[in-house]
N, C-alpha and C positions, 0 to 999 in steps of 0.2 A: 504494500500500500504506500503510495505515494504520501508526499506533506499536503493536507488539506487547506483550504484556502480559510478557512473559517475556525474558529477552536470557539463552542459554545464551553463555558466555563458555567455551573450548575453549581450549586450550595445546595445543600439543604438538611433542614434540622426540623422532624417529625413531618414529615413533610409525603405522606405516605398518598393520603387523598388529593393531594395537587399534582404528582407526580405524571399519572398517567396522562393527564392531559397536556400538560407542557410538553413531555417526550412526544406526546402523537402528533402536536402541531409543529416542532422538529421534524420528524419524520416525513412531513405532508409538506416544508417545502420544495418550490422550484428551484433553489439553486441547492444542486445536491453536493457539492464537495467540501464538506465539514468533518467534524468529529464532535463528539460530546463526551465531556470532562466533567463527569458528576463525582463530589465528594458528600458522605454522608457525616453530617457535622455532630457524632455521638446521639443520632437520633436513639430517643425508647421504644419507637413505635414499628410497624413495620414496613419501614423504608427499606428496608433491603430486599426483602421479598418482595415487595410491589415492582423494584426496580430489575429483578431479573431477565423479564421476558425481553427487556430495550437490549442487554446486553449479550441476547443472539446476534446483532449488528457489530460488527466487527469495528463501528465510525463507535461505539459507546463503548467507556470507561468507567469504571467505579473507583471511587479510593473509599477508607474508610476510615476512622482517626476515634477515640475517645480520649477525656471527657470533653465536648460542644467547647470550641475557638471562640466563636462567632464568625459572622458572614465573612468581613478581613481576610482574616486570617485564613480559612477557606479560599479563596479565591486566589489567594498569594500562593497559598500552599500547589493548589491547581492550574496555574500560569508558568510554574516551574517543568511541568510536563507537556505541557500546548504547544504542539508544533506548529498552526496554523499561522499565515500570515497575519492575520486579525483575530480578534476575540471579541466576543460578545456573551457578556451575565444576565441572562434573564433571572428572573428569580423563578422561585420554584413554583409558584401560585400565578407565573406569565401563560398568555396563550398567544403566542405568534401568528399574526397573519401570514398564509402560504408564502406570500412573495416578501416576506420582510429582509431576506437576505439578497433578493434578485435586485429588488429598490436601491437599496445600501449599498451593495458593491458597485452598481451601476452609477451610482452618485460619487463614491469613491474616484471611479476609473473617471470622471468627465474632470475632477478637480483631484490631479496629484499632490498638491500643496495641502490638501485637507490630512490633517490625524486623528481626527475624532469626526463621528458621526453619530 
């Protein structure tokens, strides 16, 4: 597998009922060359089983850490493995629109001078 252009970086702490739906609107976009960088931030709940089935995708990662960082700390800790040109944190309770990465990049590539979007 090549370096993806995208590195979604994911937190989350009990976050077990949000999960599915963030990943599946993942999933559902148009620009498909990403990864996702989930760490579970000492959740009690069942976040890790809920997140199994994402992690048949070869583009999904899990990490695992106790006791709970906070969001920071999480994200620092998961930007240290992010191979992607860009990164993007949704939170764990986001639901992305299909094209939110096809927009973005597209914005990106018209203005090279841009670093944040």
């Amino acid at each position: 597998m090549g370096t993806p252009a995208v590195s979604f970086i994911l937190t989350c702490y009990n976050g077990s009922r949000y999960l599915p739906e963030v990943c599946e609107s993942i999933l559902a976009q148009t620009f498909r060359d990403f990864e996702v960088l989930i760490g579970d931030d000492g959740s009690s709940d069942d976040t890790i089983s809920t997140i199994q089935p994402y992690l048949r995708d070869p583009r999904f990662k899990l990490a695992t850490w106790k006791p709970n960082r906070g969001m920071h700390s999480g994200i620092v800790f998961l930007l240290h493995t992010a191979r992607g040109q860009y990164w993007c944190p949704p939170g764990q309770d986001d639901v992305l629109d299909p094209r939110f990465l096809e927009k973005r990049l597209t914005k990106l590539a018209s203005r090279p001078e841009a670093v944040l979007i």
